[in-house]
C-alpha positions as CSV (number, residue, x, y, z in Angstrom):
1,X,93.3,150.2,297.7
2,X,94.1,151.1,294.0
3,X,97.1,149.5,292.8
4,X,97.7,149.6,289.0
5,X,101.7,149.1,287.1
6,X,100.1,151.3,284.3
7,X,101.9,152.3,281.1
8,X,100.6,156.1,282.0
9,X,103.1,155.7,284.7
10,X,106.3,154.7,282.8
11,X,107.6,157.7,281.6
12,X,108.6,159.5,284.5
13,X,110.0,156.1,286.5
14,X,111.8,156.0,283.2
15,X,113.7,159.1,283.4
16,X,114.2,159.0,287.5
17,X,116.0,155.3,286.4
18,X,118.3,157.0,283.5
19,X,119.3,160.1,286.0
20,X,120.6,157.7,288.7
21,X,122.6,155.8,285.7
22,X,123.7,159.1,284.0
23,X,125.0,160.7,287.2
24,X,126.3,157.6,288.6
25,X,128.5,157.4,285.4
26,X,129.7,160.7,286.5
27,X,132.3,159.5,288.6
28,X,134.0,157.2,286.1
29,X,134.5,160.5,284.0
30,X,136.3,162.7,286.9
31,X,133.4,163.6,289.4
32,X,134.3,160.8,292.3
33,X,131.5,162.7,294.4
34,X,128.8,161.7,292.2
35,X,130.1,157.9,293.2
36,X,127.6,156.6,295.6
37,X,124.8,156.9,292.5
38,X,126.9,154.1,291.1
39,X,125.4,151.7,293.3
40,X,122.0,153.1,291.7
41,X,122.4,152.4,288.3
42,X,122.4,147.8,288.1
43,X,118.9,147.9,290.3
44,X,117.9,151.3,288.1
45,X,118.9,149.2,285.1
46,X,117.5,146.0,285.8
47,X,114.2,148.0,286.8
48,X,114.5,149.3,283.3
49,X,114.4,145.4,282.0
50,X,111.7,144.4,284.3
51,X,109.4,147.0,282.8
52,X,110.6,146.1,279.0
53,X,109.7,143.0,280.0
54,X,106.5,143.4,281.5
55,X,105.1,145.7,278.6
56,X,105.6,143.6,276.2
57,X,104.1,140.7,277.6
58,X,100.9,143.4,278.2
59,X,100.8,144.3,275.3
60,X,100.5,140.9,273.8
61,X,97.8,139.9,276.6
62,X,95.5,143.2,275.1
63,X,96.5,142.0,271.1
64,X,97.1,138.5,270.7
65,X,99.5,137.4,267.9
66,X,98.4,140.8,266.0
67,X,101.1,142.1,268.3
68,X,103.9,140.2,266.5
69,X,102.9,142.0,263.3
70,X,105.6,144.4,262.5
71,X,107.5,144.0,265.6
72,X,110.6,144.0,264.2
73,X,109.9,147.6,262.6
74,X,108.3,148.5,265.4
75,X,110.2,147.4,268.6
76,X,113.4,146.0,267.1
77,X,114.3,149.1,264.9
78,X,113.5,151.1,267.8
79,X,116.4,150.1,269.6
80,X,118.7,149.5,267.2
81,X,118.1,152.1,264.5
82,X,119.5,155.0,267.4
83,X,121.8,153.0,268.7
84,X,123.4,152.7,265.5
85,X,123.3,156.4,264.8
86,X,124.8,157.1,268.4
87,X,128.2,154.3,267.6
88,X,128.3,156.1,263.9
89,X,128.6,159.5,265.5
90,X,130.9,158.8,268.4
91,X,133.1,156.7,265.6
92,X,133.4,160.5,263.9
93,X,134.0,162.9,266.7
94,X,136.3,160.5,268.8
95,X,138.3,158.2,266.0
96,X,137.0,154.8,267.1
97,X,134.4,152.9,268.8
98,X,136.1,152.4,271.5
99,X,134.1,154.2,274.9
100,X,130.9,152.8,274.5
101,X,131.2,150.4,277.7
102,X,127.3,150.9,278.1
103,X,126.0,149.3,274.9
104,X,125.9,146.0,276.5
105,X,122.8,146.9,277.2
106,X,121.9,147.1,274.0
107,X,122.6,144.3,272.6
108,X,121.0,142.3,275.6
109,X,117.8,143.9,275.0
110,X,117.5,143.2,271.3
111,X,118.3,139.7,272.7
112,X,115.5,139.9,275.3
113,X,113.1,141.3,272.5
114,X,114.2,138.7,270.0
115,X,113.4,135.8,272.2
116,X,110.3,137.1,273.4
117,X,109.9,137.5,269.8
118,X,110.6,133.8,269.1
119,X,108.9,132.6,272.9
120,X,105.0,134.1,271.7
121,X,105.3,132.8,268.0
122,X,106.1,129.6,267.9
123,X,105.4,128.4,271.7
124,X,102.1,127.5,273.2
125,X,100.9,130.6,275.4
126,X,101.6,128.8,279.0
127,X,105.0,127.5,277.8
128,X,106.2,130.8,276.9
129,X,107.3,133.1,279.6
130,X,108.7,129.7,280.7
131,X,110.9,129.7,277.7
132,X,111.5,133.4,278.2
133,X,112.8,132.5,281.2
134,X,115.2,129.5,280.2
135,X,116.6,131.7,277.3
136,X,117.6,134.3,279.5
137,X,118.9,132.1,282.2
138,X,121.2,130.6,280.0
139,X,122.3,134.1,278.2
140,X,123.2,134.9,281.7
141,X,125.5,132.0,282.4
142,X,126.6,131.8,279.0
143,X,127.6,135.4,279.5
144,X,129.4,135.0,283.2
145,X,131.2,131.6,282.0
146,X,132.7,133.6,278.9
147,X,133.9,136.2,280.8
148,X,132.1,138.9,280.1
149,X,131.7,142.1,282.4
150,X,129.4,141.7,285.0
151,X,126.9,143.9,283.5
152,X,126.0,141.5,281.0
153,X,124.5,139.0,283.6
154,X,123.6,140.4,286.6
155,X,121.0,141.8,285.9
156,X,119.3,140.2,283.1
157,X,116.5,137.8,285.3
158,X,114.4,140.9,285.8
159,X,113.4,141.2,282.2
160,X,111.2,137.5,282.7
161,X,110.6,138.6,285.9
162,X,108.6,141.2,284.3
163,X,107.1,139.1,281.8
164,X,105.8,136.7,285.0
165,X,104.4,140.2,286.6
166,X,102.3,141.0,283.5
167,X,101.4,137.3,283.5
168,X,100.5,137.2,287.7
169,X,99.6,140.8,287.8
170,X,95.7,140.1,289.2
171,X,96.5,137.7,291.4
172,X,99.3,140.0,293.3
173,X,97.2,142.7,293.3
174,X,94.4,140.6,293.9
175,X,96.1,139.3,297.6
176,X,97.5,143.0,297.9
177,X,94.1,145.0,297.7
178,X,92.2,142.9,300.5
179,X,94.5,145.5,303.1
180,X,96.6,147.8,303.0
181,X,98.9,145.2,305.3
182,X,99.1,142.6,302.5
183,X,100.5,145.2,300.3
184,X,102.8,146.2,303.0
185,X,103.9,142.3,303.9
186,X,104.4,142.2,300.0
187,X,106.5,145.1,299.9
188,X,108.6,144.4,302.7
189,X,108.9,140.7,302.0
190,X,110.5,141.8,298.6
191,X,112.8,144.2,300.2
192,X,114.0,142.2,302.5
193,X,114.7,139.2,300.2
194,X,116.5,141.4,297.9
195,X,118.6,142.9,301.0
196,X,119.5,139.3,301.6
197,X,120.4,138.4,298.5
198,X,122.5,141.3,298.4
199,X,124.5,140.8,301.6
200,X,125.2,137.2,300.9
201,X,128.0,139.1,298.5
202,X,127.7,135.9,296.2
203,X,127.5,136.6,292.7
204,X,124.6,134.6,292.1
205,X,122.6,136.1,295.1
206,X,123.0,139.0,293.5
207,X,121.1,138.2,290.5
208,X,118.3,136.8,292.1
209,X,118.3,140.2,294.2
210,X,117.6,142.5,291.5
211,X,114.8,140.4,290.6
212,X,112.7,141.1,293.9
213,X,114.6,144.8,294.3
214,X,112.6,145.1,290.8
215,X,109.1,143.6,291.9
216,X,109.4,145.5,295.1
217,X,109.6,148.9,293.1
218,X,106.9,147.6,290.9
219,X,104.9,147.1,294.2
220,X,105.5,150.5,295.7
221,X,105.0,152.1,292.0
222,X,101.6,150.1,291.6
223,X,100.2,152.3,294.9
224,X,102.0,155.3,293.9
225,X,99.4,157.7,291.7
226,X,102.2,158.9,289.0
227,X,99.5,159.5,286.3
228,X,97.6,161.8,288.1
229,X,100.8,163.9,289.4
230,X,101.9,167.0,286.8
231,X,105.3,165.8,286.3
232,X,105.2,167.1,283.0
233,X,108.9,167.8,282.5
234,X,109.8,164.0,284.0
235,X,107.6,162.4,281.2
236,X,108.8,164.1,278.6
237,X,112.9,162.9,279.7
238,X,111.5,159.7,280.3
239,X,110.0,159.3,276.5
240,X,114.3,160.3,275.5
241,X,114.9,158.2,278.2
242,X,116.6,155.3,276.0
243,X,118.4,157.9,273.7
244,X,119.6,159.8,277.0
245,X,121.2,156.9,277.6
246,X,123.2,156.0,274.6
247,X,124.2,159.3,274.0
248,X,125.5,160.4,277.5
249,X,128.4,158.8,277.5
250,X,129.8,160.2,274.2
251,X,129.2,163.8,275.7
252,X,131.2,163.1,278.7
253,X,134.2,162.0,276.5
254,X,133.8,165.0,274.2
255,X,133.2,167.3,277.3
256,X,135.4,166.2,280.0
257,X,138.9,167.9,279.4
258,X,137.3,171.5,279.3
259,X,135.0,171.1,282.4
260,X,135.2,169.7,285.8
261,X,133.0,170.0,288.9
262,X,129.7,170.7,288.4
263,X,129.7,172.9,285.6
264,X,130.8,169.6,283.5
265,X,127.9,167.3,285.0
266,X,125.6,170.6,284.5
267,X,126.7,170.9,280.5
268,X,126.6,167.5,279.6
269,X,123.3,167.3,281.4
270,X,122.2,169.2,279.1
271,X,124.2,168.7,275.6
272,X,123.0,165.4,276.2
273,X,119.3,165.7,276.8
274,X,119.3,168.3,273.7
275,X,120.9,165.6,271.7
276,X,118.9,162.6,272.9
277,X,115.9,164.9,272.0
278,X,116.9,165.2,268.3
279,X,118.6,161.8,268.2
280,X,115.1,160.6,268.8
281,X,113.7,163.2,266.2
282,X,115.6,162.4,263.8
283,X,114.5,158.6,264.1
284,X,111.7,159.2,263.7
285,X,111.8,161.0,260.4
286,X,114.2,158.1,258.9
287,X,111.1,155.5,260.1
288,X,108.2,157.7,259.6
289,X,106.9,157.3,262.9
């Protein structure tokens, strides 16, 4: 059985994850049918953490502390320096910075990335993804017991749960290639922890059920052959996939009391993949990369 969680395969899982959040945000913004995608967008969202964190900890595997060089140019500018752009513009076509509900997610990934960041320079290599781990436990209840949104918290265990993926990867795969029933018992043991997590309807359940909704989707990705599928249109959205995301919201505001139905969800489908697309040009001609 070939099972691989390749980077080849990122982009278009990448922009399936954004369009369930996009459209699911649809209904906060006067499309109520688009309202069952809501319940899409925390495990689309913490799949999108899961796979931060799991590439990063790959990519350190492949370079060793080399990695670490220029990361803050190289990992932290790339999500802030758009993200910054994105609040600056909505601050000048809508008065305020007020709207931008969704850049919690921001700044809990330059969080994640900084304390990976901190975990892989100054801790020895076993002790690190355990640290990873500790930090974002306590962002999480740090978060819930200040009373931040949900959001925040719920779904922030996948992004070491990635890191431990990258870290265990052989050994799942390992146990999942001797038959194609220990990949299914894997999968389905997954699934069926995350349903039960999910029914418990406890807060806390929850957050531990996006953790194995994630590693169940990174099981059934693994035996999927993405990268050799001509899904040319879906990688490409997936590399604006992060850019979709912080600028989708702004284009609903600016769009919303001309259009209704689905010629609003149609236009600002596409004023905001146009814009994502030069948001993310114009980064890179103010970093040169």
């Amino acid at each position: 059985m070939t099972l691989a969680f390749a980077n080849s395969k990122m982009p278009p899982v990448r922009a399936l994850l954004v369009l369930c959040i996009v459209l699911g945000h649809f209904s906060y913004y006067g499309v109520p049918a688009l309202g069952p995608l809501r319940s899409l967008a925390v495990p689309a969202v913490a799949m999108f953490l899961f796979i931060s964190g799991y590439g990063l900890t790959r990519s350190w595997q492949l370079k060793g502390a080399a990695y670490l060089r220029g990361f803050f140019g190289r990992r932290i500018l790339r999500i802030a320096l758009p993200a910054a752009l994105v609040a600056l513009l909505h601050r000048l076509l809508t008065g305020s910075f007020a709207g931008l509900p969704h850049f919690w997610f921001v700044w809990t990934i330059l969080f994640d990335y900084l304390l990976f960041w901190l975990c892989r320079k100054f801790l020895p290599e076993k002790a690190a993804p355990w640290a990873l781990l500790a930090g974002v436990l306590l962002f999480a209840v740090g978060t819930a017991a200040a009373g931040f949104d949900r959001c925040w918290w719920i779904s922030a265990l996948a992004f070491p749960a990635g890191a431990f993926f990258a870290e265990y990867e052989d050994g799942i795969f390992g146990f999942c290639r001797r038959s194609a029933a220990n990949w299914w018992l894997a999968l389905l043991a997954s699934a069926i922890v995350a349903a039960g997590l999910f029914l418990t309807g406890n807060l806390a359940c929850k957050a531990l059920c996006y953790v194995f909704s994630s590693l169940a989707c990174a099981l059934l990705i693994a035996r999927i052959p993405l990268d050799g599928l001509r899904l040319q249109v879906l990688a490409w959205l997936g590399s604006i996939s992060y850019e979709l995301y912080l600028v989708h919201i702004t284009v609903m505001l600016l769009l919303q009391g001309s259009f209704s139905g689905l010629a609003f969800v149609a236009l600002t489908l596409a004023a905001s993949i146009a814009a994502a697309f030069a948001l993310r040009l114009l980064c890179q001609l103010i970093t040169h990369r």
